[in-house]
VEXLODREN-151663 format. One record per residue (C-alpha): residue number from 1; residue in three letters; x, y, z. Coordinates in steps of 0.1 Angstrom, whole numbers. Layout:
% VEXLODREN-151663
   pos   code      px      py      pz
   NUM    ALA       X       Y       Z
...
This chain:
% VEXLODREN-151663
   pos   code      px      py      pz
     1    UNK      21     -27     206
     2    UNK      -3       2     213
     3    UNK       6      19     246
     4    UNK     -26      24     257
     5    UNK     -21      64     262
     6    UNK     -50      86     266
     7    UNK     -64      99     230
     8    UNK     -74     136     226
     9    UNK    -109     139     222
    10    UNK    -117     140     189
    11    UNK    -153     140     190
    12    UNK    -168     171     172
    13    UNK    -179     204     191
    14    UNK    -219     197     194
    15    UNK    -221     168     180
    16    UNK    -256     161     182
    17    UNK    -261     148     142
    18    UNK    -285     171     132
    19    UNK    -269     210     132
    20    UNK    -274     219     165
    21    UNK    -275     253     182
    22    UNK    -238     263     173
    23    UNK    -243     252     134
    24    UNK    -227     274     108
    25    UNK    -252     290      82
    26    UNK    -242     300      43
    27    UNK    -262     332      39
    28    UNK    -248     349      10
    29    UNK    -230     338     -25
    30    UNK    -219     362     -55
    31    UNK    -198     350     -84
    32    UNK    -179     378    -101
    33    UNK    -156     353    -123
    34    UNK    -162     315    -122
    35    UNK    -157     295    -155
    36    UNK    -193     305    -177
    37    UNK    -213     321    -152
    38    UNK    -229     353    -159
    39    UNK    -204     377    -136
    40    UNK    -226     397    -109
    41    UNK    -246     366    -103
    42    UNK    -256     370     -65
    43    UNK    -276     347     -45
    44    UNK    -289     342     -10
    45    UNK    -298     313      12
    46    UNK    -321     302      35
    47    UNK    -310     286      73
    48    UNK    -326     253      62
    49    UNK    -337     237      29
    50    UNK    -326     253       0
    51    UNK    -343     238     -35
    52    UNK    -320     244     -65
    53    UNK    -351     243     -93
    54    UNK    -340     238    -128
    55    UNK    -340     219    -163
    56    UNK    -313     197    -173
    57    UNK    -281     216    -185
    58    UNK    -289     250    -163
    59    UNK    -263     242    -144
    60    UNK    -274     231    -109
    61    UNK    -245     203    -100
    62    UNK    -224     231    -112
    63    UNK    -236     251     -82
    64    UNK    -238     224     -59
    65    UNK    -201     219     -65
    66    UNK    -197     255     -60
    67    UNK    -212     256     -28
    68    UNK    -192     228     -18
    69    UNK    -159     244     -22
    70    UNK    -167     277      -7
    71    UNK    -179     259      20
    72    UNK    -146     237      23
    73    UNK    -133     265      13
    74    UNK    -100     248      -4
    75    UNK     -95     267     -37
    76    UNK     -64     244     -45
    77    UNK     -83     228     -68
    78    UNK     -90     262     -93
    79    UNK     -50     272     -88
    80    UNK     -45     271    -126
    81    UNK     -78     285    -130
    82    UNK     -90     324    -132
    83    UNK    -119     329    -104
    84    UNK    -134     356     -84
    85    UNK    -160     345     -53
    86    UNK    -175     363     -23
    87    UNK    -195     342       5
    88    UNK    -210     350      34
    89    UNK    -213     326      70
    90    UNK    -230     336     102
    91    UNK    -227     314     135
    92    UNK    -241     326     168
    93    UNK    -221     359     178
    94    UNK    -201     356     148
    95    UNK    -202     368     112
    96    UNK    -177     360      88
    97    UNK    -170     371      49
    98    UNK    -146     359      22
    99    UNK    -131     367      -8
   100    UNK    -117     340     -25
   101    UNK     -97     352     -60
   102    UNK     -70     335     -84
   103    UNK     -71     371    -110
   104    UNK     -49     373    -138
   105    UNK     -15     404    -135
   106    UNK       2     426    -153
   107    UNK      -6     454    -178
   108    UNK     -36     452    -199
   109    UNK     -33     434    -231
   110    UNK     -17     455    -261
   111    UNK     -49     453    -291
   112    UNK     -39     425    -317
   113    UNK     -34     451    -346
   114    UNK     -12     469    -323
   115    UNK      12     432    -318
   116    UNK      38     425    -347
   117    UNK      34     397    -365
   118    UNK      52     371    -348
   119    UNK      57     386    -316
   120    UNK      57     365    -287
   121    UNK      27     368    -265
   122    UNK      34     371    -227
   123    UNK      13     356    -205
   124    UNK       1     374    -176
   125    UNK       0     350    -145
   126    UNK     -26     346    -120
   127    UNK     -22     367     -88
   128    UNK     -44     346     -56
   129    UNK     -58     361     -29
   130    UNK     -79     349       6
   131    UNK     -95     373      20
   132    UNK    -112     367      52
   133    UNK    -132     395      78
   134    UNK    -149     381     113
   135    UNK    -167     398     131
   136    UNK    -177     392     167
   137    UNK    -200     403     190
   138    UNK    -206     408     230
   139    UNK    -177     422     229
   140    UNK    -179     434     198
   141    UNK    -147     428     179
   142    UNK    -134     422     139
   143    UNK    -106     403     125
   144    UNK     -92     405      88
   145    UNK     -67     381      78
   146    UNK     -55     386      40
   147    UNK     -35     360      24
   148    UNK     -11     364     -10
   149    UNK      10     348     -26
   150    UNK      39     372     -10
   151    UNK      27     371      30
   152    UNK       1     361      56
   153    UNK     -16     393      69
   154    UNK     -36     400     101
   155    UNK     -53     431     113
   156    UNK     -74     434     149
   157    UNK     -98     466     150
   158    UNK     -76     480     127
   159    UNK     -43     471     139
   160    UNK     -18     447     129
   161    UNK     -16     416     151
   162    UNK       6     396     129
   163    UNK      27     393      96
   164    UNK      44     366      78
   165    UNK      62     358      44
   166    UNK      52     327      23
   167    UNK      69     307      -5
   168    UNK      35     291     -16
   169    UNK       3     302     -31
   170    UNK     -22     305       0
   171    UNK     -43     284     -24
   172    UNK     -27     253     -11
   173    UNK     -39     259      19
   174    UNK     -80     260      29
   175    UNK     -94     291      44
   176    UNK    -100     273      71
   177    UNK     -58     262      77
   178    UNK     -52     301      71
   179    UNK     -75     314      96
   180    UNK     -62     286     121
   181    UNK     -25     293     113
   182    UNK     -33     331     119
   183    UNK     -50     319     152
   184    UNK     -23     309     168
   185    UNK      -2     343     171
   186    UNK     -32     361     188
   187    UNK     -42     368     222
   188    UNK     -52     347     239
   189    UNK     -87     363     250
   190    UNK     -94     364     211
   191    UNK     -81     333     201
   192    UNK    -103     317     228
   193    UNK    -131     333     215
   194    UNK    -127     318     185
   195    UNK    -120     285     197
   196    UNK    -152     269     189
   197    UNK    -154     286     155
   198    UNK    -117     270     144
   199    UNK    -127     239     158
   200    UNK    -161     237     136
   201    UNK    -139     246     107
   202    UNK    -116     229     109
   203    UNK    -139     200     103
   204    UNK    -158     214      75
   205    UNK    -159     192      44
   206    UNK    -194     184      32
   207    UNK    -188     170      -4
   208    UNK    -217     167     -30
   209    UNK    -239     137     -22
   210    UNK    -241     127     -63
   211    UNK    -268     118     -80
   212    UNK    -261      77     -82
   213    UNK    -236      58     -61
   214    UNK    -202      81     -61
   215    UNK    -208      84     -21
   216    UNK    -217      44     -14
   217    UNK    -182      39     -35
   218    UNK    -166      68     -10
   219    UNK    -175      45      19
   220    UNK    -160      13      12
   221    UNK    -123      34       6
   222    UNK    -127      58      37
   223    UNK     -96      58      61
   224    UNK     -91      71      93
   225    UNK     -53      66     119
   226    UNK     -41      75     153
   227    UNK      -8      85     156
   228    UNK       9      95     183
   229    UNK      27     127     177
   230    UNK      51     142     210
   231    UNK      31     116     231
   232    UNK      -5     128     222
   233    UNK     -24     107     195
   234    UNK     -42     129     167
   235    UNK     -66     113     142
   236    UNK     -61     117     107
   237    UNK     -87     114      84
   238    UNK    -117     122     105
   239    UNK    -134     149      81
   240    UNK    -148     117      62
   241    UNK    -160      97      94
   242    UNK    -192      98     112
   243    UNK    -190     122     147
   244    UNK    -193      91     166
   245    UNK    -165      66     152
   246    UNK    -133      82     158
   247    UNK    -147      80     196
   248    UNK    -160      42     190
   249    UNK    -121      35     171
   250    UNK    -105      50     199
   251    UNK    -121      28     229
   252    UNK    -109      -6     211
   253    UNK     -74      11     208
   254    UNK     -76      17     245
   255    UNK     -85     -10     252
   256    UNK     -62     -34     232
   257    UNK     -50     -55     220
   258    UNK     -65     -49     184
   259    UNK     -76     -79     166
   260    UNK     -72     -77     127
   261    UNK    -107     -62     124
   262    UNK    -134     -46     143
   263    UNK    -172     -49     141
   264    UNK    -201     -25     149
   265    UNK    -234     -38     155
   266    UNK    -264     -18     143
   267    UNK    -275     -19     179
   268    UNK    -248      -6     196
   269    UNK    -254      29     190
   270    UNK    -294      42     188
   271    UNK    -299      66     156
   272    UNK    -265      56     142
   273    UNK    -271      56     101
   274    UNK    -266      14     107
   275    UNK    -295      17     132
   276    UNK    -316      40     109
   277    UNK    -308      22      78
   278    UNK    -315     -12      91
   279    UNK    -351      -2     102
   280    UNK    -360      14      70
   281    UNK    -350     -13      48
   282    UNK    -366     -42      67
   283    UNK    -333     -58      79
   284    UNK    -335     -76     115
   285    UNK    -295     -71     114
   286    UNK    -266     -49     101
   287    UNK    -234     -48     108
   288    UNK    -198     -26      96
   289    UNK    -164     -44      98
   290    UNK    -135     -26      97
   291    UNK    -106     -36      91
   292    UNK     -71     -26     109
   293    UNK     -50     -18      86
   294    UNK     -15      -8      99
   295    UNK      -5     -14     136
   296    UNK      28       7     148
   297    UNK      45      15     179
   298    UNK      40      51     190
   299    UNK      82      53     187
   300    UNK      92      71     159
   301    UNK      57      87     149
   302    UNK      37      49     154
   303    UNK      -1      49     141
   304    UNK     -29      25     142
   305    UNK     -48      27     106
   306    UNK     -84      14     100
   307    UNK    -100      13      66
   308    UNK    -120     -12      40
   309    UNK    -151      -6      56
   310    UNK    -177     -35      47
   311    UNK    -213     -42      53
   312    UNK    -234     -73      62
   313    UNK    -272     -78      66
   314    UNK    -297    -100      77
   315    UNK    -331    -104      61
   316    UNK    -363    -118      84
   317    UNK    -359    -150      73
   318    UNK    -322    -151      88
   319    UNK    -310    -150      51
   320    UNK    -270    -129      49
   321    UNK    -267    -100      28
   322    UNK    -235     -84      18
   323    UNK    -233     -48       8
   324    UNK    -225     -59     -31
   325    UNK    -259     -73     -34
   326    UNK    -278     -47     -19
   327    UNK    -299     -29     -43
   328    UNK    -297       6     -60
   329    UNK    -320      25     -38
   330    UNK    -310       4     -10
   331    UNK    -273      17     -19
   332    UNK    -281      53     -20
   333    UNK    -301      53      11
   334    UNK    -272      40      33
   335    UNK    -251      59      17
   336    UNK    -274      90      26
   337    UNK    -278      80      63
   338    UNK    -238      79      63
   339    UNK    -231     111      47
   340    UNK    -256     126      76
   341    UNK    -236     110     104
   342    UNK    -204     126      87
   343    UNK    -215     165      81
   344    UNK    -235     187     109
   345    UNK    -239     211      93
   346    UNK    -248     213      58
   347    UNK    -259     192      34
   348    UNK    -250     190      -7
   349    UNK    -271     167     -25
   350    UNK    -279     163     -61
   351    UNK    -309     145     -66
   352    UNK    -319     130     -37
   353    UNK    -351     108     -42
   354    UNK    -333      89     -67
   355    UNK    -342      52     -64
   356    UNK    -356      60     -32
   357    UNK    -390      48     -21
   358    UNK    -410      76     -11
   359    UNK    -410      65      24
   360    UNK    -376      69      25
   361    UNK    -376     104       7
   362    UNK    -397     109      38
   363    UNK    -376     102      64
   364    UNK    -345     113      48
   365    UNK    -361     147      48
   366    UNK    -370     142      85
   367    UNK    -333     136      91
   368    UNK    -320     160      80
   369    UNK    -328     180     114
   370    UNK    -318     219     113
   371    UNK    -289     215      87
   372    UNK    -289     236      59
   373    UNK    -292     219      28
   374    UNK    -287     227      -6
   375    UNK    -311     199     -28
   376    UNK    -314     193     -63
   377    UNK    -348     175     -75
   378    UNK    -365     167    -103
   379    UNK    -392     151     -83
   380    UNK    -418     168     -66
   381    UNK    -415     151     -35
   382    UNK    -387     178     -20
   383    UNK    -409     208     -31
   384    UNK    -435     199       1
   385    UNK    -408     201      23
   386    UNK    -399     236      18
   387    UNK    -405     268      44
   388    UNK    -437     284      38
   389    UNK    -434     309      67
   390    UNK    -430     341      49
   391    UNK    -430     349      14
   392    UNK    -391     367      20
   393    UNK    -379     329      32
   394    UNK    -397     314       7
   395    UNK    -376     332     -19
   396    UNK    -340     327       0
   397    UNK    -349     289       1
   398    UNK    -359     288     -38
   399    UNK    -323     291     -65
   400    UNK    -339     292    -102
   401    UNK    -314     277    -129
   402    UNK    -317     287    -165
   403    UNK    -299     282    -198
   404    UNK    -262     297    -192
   405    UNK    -257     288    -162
   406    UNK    -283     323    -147
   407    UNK    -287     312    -116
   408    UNK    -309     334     -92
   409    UNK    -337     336     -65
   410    UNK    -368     344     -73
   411    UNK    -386     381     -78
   412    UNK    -398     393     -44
   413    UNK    -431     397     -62
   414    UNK    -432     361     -76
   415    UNK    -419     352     -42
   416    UNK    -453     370     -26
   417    UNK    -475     355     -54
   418    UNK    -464     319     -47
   419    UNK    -465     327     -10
   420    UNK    -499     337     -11
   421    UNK    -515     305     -30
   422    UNK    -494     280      -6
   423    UNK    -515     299      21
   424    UNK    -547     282       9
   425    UNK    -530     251      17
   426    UNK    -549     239      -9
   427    UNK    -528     224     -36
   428    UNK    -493     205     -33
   429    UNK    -462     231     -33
   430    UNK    -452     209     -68
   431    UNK    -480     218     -85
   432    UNK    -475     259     -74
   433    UNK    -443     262     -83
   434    UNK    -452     247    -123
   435    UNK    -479     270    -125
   436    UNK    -460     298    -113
   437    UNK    -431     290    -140
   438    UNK    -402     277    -114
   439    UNK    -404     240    -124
């Protein structure tokens, strides 16, 4: 049975649900090879709600996936694949900037008329790189960690701080696992400093919220474990959890013994998605029940899994509803309210106000806190919700898409125009952007 030992806190580093003081900012994306975008495409972001405005077929869930790796920042998934990013991230006291690359090696190719016929064609295989610079302040300080597929690099001001060989491509790894690996072999003074940034990281993972019911679906197979490793338990899995449930599994573990499921009330926890959800839908009720999974001694590596999350309702008139029977908007809107309790600090959503009601377009806007938050939308209910402070962050929080994939901010004198007729305050941000061609 479960020992009862005491759990490492795995509750996230400010976890206050909506992107607190500490929250990590994307400031800065250029693309010099990714699949058909135009190489040299450069873009910048605002620290809050970013619009991507477009047609269908100019490519915005391409970005939005974009964005979602660099910010994951696990290229494994492009190791076949030639590509060439840069991205920028700024936290407070800290700046950081990758390059990401998988290039192809070797010798230029020979001109076809200069090949015999029938020669056989080499390949020239893909060389990968990481490239990571941080730069801190008060004191001020910068680290460069460089990542092949022959070593693991680190450089302090300029001086090596540590050096290793590899056997595997440092695209099976996230930036995040490299930097952290690097970590460890520093001083201590630095690698304190940069405790709360590995810890952040390390946690990073906001996937694309899609445009139908791809995250409701995500739900229902989410698992999470506690195993006891050299007698101290580590979770596993808790990149897809809300900040608050690896705390809320951990207290019934403690607590023990563990019955074959557990249930969380939508009142046990004020401004959990549940509690938000059941509110906006009309339910008197809600409840999650989670089932236990896999229950091990801590001898010999012993874990307690949980998994097959499921979801029951009760309507005014005392009537049960099970998650299946919910309806489409009802779907995406808990599904919404979940993927908030799960990432901090960003946001990825493609089309939002799908099947929403506007009320709840509403308050999922109002949720979303300080995060920053990259938003598709084809309905004009997201355009009133954009910053109107200056004309400069009106055009970082504004990504046109066009017809081959062009992606790119706005002119600084389209950005000034638009600017200066939302001043008037006259006529609905929609409406401005059509009449100034961005919709």
């Amino acid at each position: 049975m479960w020992s009862g030992k005491p759990v490492l806190s795995v509750t996230r580093p400010g976890s206050q649900g909506n992107g607190g003081p500490s929250s990590m900012k994307l400031t800065r994306l250029k693309v010099h090879q990714y699949r058909a975008v135009p190489p040299g495409t450069e873009l910048v972001f605002g620290p809050s709600l970013n619009l991507l405005l477009g047609e269908n077929g100019t490519g915005r869930t391409t970005l939005l996936e974009l964005l979602s790796t660099a910010l994951i920042s696990d290229f494994s998934g492009l190791l076949r694949e030639a590509f060439s990013l840069e991205y920028s991230l700024t936290m407070p006291g800290l700046e950081l900037h990758i390059l990401a690359r998988n290039e192809q090696s070797g010798p230029p190719a020979v001109p076809q008329a200069l090949v015999p016929r029938h020669a056989p064609v080499a390949s020239r295989a893909l060389e990968p790189l990481i490239e990571a610079t941080l730069r801190l302040e008060a004191p001020s300080c910068w680290l460069r960690m460089r990542a092949t597929a022959s070593g693991l690099f680190c450089e302090v001001d300029g001086q090596s701080a540590y050096a290793r060989t590899m056997d595997w491509s440092p695209l099976d790894r996230s930036v995040w696992t490299l930097l952290f690996m690097t970590a460890q072999y520093l001083d201590r003074e630095l690698k304190d400093r940069l405790k709360e940034f590995l810890r952040r990281t390390f946690l990073l993972a906001p996937w694309r919220f899609d445009e139908s019911l791809g995250t409701f679906n995500r739900i229902g197979d989410s698992r999470f474990a506690l195993e006891m490793r050299d007698d101290e338990v580590f979770p596993l899995g808790l990149m897809a959890l809300p900040t608050w449930m690896p705390g809320w599994l951990r207290h019934h573990v403690e607590r023990g013994p563990l019955a074959q499921a557990l249930e969380f009330r939508h009142d046990a926890l004020e401004q959990s998605f549940l509690a938000r959800f059941v509110a906006l839908a009309g339910f008197t009720t809600g409840q999650l029940r989670v089932e236990v999974l896999d229950k091990r001694t801590y001898e010999n590596g012993g874990r307690v899994g949980f998994g097959e999350f499921t979801f029951l309702f009760t309507r005014p008139d005392g009537s049960s509803l099970s998650q299946e029977l919910l309806g489409y908007g009802q779907k995406r809107l808990l599904s919404f309210l979940y993927y908030l309790d799960v990432h901090e600090d960003f946001v990825i959503a493609d089309e939002l106000s799908n099947g929403l009601h506007p009320r709840w377009v509403e308050a999922c806007m109002r949720a979303l806190g300080t995060r920053q938050c990259f938003l598709t939308s084809q309905s004009p209910l997201l355009a009133e919700h954009v910053p109107l402070r200056s004309a400069a962050e009106l055009r970082a929080s504004l990504v046109l898409c066009k017809a081959g994939l062009r992606w790119q901010n706005p002119s600084q004198e389209l950005a000034e125009r638009l600017f200066a007729a939302s001043q008037q305050g006259t006529r609905p941000v929609g409406e401005l952007l059509r009449e100034h061609g961005m919709w």
